[in-house]
N, C-alpha and C positions, 0 to 999 in steps of 0.2 A: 446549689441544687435547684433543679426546676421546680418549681412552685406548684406546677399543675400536679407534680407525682406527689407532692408534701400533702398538697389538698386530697388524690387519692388516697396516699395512705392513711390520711387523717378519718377517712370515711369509711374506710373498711376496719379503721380500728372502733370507729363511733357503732356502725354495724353488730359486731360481733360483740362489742357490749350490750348491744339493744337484744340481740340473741340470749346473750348470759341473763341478764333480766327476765327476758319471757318465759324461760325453763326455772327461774328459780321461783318464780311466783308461783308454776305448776308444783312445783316438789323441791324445798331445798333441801339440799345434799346436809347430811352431818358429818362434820369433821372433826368430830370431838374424839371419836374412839383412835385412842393409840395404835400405832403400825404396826405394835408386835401381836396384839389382837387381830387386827384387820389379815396377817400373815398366816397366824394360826387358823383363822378359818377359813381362808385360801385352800391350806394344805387338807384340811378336814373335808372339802369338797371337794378337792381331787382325788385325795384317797377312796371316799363316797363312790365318785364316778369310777376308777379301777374296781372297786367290790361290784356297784350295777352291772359294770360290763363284762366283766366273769360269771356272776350270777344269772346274767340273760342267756350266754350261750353256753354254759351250763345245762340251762332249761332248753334249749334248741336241742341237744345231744342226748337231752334224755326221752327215755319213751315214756309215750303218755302215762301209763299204767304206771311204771314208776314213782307216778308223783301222789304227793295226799289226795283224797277225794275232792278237798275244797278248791284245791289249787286246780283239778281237772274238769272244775263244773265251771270255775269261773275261767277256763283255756287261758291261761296264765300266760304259758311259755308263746304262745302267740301274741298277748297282748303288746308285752315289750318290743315283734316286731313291726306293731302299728304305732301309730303317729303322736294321739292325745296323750300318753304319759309322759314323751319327751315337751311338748309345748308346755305342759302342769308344771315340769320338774325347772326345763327354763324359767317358768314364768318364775317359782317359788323362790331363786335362788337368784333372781333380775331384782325383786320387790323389794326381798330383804338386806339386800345390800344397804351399805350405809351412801355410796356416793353411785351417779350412774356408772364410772368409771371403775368401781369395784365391782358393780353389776356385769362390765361388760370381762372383766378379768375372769371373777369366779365362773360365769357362765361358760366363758371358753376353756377353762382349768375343767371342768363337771364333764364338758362333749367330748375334751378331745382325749381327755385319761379313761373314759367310757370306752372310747372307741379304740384307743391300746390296751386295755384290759380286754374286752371283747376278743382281738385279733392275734393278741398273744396267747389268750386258751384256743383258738382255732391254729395258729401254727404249732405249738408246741403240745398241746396234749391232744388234739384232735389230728394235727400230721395235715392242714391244707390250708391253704389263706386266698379266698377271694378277693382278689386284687380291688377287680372293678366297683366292686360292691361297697370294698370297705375304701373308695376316692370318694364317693358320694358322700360317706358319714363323713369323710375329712374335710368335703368343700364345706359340708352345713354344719362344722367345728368353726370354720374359720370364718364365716358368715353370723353362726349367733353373736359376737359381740354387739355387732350392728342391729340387732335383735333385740340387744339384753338392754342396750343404752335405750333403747324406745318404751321396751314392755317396762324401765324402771319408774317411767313419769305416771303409770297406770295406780300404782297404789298413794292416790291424793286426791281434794274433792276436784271439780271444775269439768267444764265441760272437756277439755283434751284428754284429762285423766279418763273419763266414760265413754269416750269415744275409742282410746285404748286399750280399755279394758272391754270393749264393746267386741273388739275386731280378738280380740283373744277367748273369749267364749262363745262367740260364734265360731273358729273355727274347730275349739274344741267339742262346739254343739254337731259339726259337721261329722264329726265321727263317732258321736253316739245315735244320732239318728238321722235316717235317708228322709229328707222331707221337698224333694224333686220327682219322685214316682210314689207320689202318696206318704205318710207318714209312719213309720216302724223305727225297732229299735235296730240296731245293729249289733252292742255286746252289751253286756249289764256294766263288763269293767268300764267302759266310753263313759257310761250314765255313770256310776261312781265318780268319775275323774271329773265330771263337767263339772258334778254336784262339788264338788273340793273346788274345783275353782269358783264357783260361784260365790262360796264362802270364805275365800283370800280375799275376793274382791270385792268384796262387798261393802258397801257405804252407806248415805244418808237412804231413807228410804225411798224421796221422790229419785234421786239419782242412781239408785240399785232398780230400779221400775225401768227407770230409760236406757241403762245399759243393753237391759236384757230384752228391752223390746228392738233396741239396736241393734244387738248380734243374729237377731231370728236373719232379718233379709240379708245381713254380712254371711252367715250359715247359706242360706241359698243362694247367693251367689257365687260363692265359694266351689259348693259343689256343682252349678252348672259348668265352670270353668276346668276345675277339676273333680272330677268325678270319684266316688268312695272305691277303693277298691281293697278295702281292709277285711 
């Protein structure tokens, strides 16, 4: 065998340990919990994600008046179709996983049984299926893995952990408040949501101070690029 490809391969296997190293000093993975655990709660956040996604269009089909007062002060049934509950509901269900690899499992189990639950009450009880609409939610199903494996190193101390969790509640800050044309709120539910994630991720005290002076200008840049339109 040629020597030079032995020396290659020798170097990208030296590599990719020196990667496995660098991720587990941020967060190592527990491998303690048994598989038939780890399956069971697989299955519980799948099922989870089918009830959200009935339950959101549900709320789409009904009229406002319809619904309890609390639910129509805080516009509910709109909420679920903006942005920040799903990045909360990814981030909660990336953090608490036991491995990033279960993070990135359950995450896409949550999106994509969401988004057939959702598209199975609009064909069968509601009689239509937007096609185009519902390939969006399917690309960004099959895009959160690659998400969930990122957002999982965010719950641990170190600077990549706050750097992580930095670009995560800035963007969630990005749609409770417009702060590119002066500063206001946008929904009370955005502020609720941010406020919940501030407190998942929350850490030592200097490193909870620098996250969130982090995410302010990750927030404004955010929305110069993309603009609020919730």
């Amino acid at each position: 065998m040629d020597g030079s490809k032995i020396t290659d391969r020798g170097n990208e296997e030296l590599d990719m340990e020196n990667a496995k190293l660098f991720l587990t000093r941020i967060r190592k993975p527990d491998k303690n919990t048994p598989r038939q655990i780890q399956i069971l709660v697989s299955i519980g956040i799948a099922l989870t994600g089918i009830a959200i996604g009935v339950f959101q269009k549900y709320l789409d089909s009904c009229a406002i008046n319809e619904l309890p007062v609390i639910l129509q002060r805080l516009d509910i049934g709109n909420y679920f179709g903006r942005f920040a509950i799903w990045i909360l509901l990814g981030t909660v269900i990336s953090i608490y996983a036991k491995t990033p690899i279960r993070a990135a499992i359950n995450t896409f189990l949550f999106f994509i049984c969401m988004v057939t639950g959702y598209y199975l009450y609009c064909n069968y009880v509601l009689g239509f299926l937007p096609r185009t609409y519902m390939m969006v939610w399917v690309i960004f199903s099959f895009v959160s893995p690659i998400l969930a494996l990122i957002c999982w190193y965010a719950k641990e101390d170190g600077i990549v952990a706050v750097l992580i969790s930095a670009c995560i509640l800035g963007v969630i800050f990005s749609q409770a408040f417009l702060i590119t044309q002066g500063f206001y709120v946008t929904h009370l539910t955005e502020v609720i949501t941010w406020l919940i994630g501030v407190i998942i991720l929350i850490r030592k005290p200097k490193e909870t101070v620098l996250e969130l002076a982090l995410s302010l200008p990750i927030a404004f840049v955010y929305q110069l690029f993309i603009p609020y339109w919730g």
